[in-house]
C-alpha positions in Angstrom: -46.8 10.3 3.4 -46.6 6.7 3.1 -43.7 5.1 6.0 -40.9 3.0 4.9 -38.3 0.7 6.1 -36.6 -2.6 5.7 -36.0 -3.5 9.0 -36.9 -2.3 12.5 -34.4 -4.1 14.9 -35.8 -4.5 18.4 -33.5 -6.0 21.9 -33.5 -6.0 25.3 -36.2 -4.6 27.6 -38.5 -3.6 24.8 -38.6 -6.6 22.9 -39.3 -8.3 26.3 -42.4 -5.7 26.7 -43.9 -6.1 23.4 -43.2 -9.8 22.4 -46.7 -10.8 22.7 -47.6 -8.0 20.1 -47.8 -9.6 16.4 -45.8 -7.9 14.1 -45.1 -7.8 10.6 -41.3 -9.8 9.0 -40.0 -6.4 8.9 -39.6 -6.0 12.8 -36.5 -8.3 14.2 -37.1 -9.5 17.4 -34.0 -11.2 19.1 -33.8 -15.3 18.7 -31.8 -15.2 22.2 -30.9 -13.5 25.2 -28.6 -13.2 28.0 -29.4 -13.6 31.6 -32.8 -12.3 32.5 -33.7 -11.2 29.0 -32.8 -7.5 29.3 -29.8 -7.7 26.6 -29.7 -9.6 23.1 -27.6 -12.4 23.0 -25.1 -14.0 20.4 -27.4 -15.4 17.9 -28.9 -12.1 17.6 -26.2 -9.9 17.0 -24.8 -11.7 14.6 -28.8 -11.1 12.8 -29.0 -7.7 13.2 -24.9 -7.3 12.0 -26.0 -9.0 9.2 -28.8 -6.8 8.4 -26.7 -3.7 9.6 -24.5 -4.3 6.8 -26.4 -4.0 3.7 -28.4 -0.6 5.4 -28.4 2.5 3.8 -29.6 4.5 6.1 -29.1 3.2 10.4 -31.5 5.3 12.8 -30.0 4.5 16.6 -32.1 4.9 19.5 -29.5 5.2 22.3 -27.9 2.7 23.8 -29.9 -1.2 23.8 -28.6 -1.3 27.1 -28.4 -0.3 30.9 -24.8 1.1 30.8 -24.8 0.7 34.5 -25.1 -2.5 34.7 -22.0 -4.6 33.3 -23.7 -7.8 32.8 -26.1 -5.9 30.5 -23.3 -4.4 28.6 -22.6 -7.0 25.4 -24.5 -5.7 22.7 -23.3 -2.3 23.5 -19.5 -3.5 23.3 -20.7 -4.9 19.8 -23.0 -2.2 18.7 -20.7 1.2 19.0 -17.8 0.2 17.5 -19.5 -2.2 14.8 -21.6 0.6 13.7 -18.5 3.0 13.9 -16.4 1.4 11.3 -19.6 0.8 9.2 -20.0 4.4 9.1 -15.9 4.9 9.1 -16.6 7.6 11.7 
């Protein structure tokens, strides 16, 4: 069975690890960054709201971030409850 998606939206750590990896238009890759790279910046989530908002179907791998860490914790403050009134959970 053939895959398919619109978008695959990568942050943080990951996008750090696999940046040097070419990748199709469909995989978002943050523009920016806070501190030391392991958390998307402002610029970025305002791409990946965008794109949120016209998905039909969101898959959520966990949290972008390292809970533990407060500096680390800006996308998550945006992501849970953005994605919670999307869904009207």
């Amino acid at each position: 069975m053939k895959k398919k998606y619109d978008n695959v939206l990568v942050g943080g750590k990951i996008a750090n690890e696999i940046k040097r990896i070419p990748f199709g238009e469909k995989v978002m890759l943050p523009s920016d960054f806070i501190d030391d790279r392991l958390d998307i910046g402002p610029e970025t989530l305002e791409r990946f709201k965008n794109i949120l908002n016209s998905a039909a179907t969101i898959v959520w791998n966990g949290p972008k971030v390292n809970l533990k860490m407060k500096k680390y914790s800006g996308a998550m403050k945006f992501s849970a409850p953005f994605l919670q009134a999307l869904l009207q959970l």
